[in-house]
MDTraj code that builds the backbone (N, CA, C; nanometers):
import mdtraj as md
import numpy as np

residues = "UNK UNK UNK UNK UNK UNK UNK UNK UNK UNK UNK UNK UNK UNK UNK UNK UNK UNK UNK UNK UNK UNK UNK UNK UNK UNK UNK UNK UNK UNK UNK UNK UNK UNK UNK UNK UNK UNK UNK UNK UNK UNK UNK UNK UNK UNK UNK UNK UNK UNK UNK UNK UNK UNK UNK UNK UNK UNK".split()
xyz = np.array([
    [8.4814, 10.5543, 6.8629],
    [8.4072, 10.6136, 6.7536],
    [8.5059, 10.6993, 6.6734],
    [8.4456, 10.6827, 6.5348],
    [8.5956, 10.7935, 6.4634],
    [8.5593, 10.8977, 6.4905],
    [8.7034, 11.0124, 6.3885],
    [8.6251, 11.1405, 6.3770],
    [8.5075, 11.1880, 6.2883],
    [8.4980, 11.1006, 6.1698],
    [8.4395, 11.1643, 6.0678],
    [8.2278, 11.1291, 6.1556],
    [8.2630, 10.9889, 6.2856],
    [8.1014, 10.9884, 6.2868],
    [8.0693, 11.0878, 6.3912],
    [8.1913, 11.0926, 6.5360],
    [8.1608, 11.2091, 6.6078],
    [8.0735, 11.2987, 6.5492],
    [8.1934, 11.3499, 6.4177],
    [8.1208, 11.5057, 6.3731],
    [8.0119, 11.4909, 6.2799],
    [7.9325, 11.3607, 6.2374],
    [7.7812, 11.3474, 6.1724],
    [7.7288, 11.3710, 6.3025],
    [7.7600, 11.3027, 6.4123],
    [7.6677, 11.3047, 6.5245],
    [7.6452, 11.4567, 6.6170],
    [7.7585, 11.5168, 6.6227],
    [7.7686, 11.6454, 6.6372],
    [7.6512, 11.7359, 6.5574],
    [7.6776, 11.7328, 6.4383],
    [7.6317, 11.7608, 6.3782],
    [7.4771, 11.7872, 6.3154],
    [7.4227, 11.6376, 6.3736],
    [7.2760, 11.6103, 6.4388],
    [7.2358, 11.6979, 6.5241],
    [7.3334, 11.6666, 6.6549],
    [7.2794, 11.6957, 6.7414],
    [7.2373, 11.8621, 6.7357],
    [7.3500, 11.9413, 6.6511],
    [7.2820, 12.0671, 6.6633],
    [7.2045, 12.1146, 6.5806],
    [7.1690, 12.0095, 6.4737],
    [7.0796, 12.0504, 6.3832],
    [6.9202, 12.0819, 6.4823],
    [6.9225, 11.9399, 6.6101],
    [6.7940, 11.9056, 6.6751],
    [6.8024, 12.0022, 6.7760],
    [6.9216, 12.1240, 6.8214],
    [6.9298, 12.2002, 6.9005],
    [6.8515, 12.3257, 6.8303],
    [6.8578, 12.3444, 6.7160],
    [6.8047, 12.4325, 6.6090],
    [6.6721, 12.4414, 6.5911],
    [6.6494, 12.3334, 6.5768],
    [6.4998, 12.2724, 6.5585],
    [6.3788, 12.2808, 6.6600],
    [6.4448, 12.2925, 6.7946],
    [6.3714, 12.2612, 6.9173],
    [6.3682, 12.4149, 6.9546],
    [6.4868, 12.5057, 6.9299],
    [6.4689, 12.6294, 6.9564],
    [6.3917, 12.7166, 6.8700],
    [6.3495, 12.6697, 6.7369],
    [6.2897, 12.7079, 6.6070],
    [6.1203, 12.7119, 6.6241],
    [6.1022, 12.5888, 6.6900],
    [5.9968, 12.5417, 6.7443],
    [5.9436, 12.6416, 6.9130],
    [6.0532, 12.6380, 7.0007],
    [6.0037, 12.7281, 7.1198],
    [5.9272, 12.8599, 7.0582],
    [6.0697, 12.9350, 7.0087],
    [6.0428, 13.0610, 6.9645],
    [5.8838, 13.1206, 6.9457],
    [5.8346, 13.1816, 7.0381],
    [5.7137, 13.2713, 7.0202],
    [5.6194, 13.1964, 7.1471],
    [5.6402, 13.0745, 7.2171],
    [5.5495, 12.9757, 7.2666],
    [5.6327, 13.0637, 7.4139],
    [5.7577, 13.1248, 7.4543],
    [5.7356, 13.1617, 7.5921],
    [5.6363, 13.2361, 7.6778],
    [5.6230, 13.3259, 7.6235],
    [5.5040, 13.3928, 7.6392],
    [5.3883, 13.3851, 7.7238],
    [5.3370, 13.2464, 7.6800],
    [5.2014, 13.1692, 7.7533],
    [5.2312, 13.0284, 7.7823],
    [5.3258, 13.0448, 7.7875],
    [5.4006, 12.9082, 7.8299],
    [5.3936, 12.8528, 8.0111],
    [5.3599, 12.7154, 8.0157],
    [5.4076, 12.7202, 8.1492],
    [5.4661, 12.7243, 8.1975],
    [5.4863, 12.7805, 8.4058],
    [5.6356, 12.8031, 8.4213],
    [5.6938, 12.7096, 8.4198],
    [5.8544, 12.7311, 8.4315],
    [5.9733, 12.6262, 8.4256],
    [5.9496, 12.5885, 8.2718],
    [5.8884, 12.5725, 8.1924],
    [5.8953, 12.5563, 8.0353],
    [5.9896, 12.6036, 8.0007],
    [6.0448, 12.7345, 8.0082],
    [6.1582, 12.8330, 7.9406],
    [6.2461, 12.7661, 7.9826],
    [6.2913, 12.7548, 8.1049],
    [6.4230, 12.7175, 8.2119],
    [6.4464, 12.5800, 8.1571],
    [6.3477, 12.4805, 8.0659],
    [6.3464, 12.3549, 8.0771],
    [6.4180, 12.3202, 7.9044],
    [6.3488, 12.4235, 7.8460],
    [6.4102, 12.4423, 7.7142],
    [6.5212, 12.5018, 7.6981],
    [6.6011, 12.5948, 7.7694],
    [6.7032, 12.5981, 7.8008],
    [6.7943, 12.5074, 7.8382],
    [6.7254, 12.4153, 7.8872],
    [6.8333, 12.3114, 7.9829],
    [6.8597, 12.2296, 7.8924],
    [6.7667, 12.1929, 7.8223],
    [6.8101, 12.1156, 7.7454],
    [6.8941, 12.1421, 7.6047],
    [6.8798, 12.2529, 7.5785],
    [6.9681, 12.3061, 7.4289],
    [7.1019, 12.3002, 7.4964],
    [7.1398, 12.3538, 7.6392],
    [7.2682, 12.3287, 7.7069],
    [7.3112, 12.1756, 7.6990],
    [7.1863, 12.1330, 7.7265],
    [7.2801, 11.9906, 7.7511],
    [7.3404, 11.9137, 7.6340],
    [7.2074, 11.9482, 7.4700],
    [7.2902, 11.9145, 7.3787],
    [7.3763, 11.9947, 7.3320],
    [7.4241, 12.1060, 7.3364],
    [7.5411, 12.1729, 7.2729],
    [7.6437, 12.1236, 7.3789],
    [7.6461, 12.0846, 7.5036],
    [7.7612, 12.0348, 7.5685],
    [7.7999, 11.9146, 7.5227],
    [7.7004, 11.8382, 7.5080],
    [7.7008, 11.6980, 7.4728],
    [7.7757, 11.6668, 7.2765],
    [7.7475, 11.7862, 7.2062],
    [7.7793, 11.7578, 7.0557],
    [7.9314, 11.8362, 7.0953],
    [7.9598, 11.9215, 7.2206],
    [8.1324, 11.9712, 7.2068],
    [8.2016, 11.8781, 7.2774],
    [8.1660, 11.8046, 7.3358],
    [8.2242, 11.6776, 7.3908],
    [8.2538, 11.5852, 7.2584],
    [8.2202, 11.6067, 7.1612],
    [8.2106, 11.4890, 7.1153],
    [8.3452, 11.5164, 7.0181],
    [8.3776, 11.6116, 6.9707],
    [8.5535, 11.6395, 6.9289],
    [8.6501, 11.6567, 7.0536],
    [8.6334, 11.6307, 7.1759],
    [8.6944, 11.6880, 7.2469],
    [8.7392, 11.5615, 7.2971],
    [8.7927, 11.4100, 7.2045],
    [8.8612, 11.3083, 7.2400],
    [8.7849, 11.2292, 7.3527],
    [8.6798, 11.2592, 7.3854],
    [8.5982, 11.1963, 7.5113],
    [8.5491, 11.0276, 7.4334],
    [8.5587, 10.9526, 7.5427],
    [8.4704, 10.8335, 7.4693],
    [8.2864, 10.8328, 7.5241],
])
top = md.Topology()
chain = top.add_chain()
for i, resn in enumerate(residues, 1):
    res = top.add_residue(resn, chain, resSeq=i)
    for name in ("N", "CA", "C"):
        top.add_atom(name, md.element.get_by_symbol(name[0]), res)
traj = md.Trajectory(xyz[None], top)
């Protein structure tokens, strides 16, 4: 993959990291448990996943 699509895809991805945390925001509260821990996990996994993606990985 080049660089210029890595970093569209990067780029996605943290737009949808944004989006999903934009969306939690105010819902912990009365949330069920593990919900928080789960939305967490996953904003980790895409911000690991979009810094992998300049970091020469295939």
């Amino acid at each position: 993959m080049d660089t210029a699509k890595r970093q569209g895809l990067q780029k996605d991805l943290r737009a949808l990291a944004a989006d999903i945390r934009a969306d939690a925001e105010g819902r912990y509260d009365s949330a069920e448990p593990g919900w928080q821990a789960g939305v967490e996990w996953t904003l980790l996994w895409i911000e690991n996943t979009a810094a992998q993606l300049t970091e020469d990985r295939p």
